[in-house]
ROSE-4610 file (N, C-alpha, C; in Angstrom, 1 decimal, always signed):
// ROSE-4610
residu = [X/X/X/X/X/X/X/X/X/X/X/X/X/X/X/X/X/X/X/X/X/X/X/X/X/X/X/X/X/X/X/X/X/X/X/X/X/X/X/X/X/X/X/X/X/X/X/X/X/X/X/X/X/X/X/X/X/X/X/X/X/X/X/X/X/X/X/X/X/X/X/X/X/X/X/X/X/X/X/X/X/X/X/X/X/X/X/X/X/X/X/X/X/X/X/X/X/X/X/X/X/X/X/X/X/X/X/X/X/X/X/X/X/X/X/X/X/X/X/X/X/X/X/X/X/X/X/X/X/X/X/X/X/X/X/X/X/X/X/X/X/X/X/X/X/X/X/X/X/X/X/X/X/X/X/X/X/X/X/X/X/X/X/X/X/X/X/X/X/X/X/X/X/X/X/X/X/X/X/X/X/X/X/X/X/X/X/X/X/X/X/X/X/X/X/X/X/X/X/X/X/X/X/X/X/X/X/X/X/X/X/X/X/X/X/X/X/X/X/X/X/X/X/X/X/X/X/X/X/X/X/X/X/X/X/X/X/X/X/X/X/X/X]
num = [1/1/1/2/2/2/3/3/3/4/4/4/5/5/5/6/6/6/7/7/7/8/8/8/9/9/9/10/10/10/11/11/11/12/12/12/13/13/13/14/14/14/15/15/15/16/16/16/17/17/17/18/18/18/19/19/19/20/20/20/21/21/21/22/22/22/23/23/23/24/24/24/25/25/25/26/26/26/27/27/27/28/28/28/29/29/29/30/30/30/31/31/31/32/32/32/33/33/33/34/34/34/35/35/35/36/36/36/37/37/37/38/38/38/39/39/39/40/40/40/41/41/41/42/42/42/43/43/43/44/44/44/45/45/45/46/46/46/47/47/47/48/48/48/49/49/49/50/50/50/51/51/51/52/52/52/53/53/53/54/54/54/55/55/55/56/56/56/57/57/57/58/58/58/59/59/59/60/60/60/61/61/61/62/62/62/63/63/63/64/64/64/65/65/65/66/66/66/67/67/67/68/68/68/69/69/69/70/70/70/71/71/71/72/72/72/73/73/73/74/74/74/75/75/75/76/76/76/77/77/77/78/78/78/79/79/79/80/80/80/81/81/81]
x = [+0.9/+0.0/+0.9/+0.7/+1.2/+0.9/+1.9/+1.7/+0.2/+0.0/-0.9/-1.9/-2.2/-3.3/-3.7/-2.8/-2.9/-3.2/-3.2/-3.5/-4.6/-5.3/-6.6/-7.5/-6.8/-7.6/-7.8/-6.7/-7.2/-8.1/-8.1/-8.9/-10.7/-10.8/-11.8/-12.0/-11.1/-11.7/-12.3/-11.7/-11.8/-12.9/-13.6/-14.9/-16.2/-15.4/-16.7/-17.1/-15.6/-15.9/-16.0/-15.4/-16.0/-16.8/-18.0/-18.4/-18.5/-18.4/-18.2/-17.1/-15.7/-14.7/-14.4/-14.1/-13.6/-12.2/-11.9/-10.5/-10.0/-9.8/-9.1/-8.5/-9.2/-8.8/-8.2/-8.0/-7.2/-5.6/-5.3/-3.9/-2.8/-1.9/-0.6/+0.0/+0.2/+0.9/+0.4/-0.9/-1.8/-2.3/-2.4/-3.2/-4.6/-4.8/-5.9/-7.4/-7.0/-8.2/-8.2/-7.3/-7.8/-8.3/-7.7/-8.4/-10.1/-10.5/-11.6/-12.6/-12.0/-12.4/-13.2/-12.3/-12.2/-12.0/-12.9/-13.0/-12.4/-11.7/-11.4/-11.5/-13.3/-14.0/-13.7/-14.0/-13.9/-12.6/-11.6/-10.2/-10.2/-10.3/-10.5/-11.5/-12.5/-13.3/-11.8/-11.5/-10.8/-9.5/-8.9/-7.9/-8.5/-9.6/-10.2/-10.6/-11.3/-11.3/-10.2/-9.1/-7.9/-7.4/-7.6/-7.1/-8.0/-8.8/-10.2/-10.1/-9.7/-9.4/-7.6/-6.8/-5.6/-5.0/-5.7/-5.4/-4.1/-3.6/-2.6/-3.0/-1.7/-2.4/-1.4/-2.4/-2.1/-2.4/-1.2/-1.1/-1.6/-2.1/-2.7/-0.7/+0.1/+1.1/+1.4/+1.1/+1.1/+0.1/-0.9/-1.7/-1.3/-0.4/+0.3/+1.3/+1.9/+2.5/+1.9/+0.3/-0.6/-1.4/-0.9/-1.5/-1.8/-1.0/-1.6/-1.4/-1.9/-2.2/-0.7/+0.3/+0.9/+1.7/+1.6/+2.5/+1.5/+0.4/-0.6/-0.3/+0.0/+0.3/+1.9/+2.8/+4.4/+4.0/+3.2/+3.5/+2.7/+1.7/+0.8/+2.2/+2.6/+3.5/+4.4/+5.4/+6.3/+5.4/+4.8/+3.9/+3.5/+3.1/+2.4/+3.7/+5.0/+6.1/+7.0]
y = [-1.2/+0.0/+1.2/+2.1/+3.3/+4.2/+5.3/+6.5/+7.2/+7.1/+8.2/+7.2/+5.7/+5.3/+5.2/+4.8/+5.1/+6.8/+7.7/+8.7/+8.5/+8.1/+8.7/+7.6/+6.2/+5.8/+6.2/+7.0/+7.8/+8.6/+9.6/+10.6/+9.9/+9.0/+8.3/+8.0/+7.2/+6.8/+8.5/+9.2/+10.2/+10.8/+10.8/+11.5/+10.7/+9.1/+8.4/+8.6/+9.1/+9.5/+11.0/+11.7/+13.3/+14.0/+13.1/+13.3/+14.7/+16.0/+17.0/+17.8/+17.0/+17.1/+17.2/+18.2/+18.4/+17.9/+16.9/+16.1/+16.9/+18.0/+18.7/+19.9/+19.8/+21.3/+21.1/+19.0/+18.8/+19.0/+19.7/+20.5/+19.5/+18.6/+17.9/+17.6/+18.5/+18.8/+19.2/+19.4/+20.3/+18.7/+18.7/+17.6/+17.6/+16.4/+16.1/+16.4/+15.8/+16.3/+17.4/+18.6/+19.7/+20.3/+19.5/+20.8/+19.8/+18.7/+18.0/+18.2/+18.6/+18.4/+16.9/+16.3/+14.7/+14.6/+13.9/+13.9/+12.3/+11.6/+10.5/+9.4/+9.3/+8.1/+7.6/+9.0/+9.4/+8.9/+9.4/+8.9/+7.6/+6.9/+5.6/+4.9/+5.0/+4.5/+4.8/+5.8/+6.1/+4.7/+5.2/+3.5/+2.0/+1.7/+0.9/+0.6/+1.5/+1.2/+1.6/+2.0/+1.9/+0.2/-0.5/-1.6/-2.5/-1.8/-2.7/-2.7/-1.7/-1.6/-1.6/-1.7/-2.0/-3.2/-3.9/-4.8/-4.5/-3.6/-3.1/-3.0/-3.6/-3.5/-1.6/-1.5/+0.0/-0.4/-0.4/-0.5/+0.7/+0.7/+2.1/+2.8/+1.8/+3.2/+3.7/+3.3/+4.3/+5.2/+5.7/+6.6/+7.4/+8.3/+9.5/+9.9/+8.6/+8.5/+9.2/+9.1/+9.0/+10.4/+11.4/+12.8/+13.5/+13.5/+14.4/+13.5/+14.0/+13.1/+12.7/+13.5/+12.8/+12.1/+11.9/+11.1/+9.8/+9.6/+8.8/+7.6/+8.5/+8.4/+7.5/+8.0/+7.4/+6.4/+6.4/+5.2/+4.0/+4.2/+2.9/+2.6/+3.5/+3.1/+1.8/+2.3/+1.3/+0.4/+0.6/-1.1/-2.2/-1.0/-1.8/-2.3/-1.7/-1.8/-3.0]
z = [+0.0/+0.0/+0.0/-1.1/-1.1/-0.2/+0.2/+1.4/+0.8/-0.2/-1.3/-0.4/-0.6/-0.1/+1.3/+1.7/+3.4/+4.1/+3.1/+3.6/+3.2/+2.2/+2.0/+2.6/+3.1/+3.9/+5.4/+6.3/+7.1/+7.1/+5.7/+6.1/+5.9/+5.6/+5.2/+6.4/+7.1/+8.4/+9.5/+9.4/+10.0/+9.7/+8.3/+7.9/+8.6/+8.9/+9.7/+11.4/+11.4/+12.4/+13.0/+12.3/+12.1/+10.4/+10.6/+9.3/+8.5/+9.8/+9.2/+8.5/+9.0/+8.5/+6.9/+6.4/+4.9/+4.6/+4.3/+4.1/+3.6/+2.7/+1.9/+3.1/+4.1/+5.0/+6.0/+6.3/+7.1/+7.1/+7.7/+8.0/+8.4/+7.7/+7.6/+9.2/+9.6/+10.6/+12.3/+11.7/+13.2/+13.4/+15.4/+15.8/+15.2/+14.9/+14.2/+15.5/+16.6/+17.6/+17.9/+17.5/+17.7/+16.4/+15.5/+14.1/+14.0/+14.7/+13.9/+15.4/+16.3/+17.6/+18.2/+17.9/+18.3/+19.4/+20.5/+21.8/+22.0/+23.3/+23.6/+23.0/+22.8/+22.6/+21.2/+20.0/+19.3/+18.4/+19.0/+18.9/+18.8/+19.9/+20.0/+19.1/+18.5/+17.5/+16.3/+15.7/+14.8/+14.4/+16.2/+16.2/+15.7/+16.2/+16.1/+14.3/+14.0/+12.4/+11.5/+12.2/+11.3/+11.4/+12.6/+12.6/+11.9/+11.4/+10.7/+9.7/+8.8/+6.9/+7.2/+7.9/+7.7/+7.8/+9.2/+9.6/+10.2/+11.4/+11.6/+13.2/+14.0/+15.1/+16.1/+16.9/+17.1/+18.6/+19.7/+20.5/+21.2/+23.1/+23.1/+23.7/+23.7/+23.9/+22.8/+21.6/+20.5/+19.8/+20.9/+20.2/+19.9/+21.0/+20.7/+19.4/+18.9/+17.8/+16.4/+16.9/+15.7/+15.7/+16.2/+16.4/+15.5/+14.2/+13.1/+11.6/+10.5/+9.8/+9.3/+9.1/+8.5/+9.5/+11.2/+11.5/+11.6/+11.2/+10.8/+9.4/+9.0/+7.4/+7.6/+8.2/+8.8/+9.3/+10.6/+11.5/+10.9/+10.4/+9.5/+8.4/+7.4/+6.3/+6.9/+8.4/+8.8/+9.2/+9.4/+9.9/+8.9/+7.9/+6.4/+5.5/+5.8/+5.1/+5.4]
């Protein structure tokens, strides 16, 4: 799976869980629960269906790893890689 796809399968997962989210205006670099205002639970559904269309397991000491899209986009790549 290319970086190209694994991005756009985040942001996909992120529109199911912040359906009001505009993928195009998510910001690379800004925490994603602050630009989507993604609360705990929230977050956690997001891990959860990333492990679901990746098949990628996402330990919870690596949530923090996973804070904005593109260290999202990194830490899936090494895993899928």
């Amino acid at each position: 799976m290319t970086r190209d796809e694994i991005r756009q399968t985040v942001l996909h997962t992120l529109r199911t869980i912040a359906p009001e989210a505009d993928p195009a205006e998510v910001q690379p670099d800004t925490a994603l629960r602050v630009q989507l205002d993604i609360d705990s639970m929230d977050a956690l559904n997001f891990f959860i269906r990333l492990h679901e269309k990746l098949g990628v397991e996402i330990p919870e000491a690596d949530y923090p790893k996973l804070n904005t899209l593109n260290e999202c986009v990194a830490y899936l790549a090494a895993k899928l890689g």
